[in-house]
Steps between C-alpha positions, in 0.01 A plus 500: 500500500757692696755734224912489521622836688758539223326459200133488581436172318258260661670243698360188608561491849470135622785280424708792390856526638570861423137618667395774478762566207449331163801349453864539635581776270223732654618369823860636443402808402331589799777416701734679297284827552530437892902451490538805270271661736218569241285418741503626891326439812375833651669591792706748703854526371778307651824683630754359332884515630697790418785509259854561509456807344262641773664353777841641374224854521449416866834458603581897334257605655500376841802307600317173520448190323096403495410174674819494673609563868814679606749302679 
């Protein structure tokens, strides 16, 4: 017998809808701790867009918006 991820209670896994969770509870859980970002998939880190704040930075500093061409 295979055991819930969540709990770690045995779960019967044929004719089980919430396999390889116990039951829908467990099931939520586990999803909860991906959206809240408990849990995380290795990986390099992705760039994400700057904001105002820095861009405002930029534009001090050099004259120029980022991302943007001059007309």
């Amino acid at each position: 017998m295979k055991r819930c991820p969540t709990c770690n209670k045995q779960v019967d896994w044929q004719d089980n809808p919430f396999r390889p969770f116990c039951s829908e509870r467990c099931k939520l859980v586990d999803l909860d701790k991906w959206v809240s970002e408990e849990y995380r998939v290795p990986g390099k880190a992705v760039p994400t867009q700057p904001d105002e704040q820095s861009e405002a930075e930029n534009f001090e500093e050099t004259g120029k918006l980022a991302n943007r061409e001059e007309a």
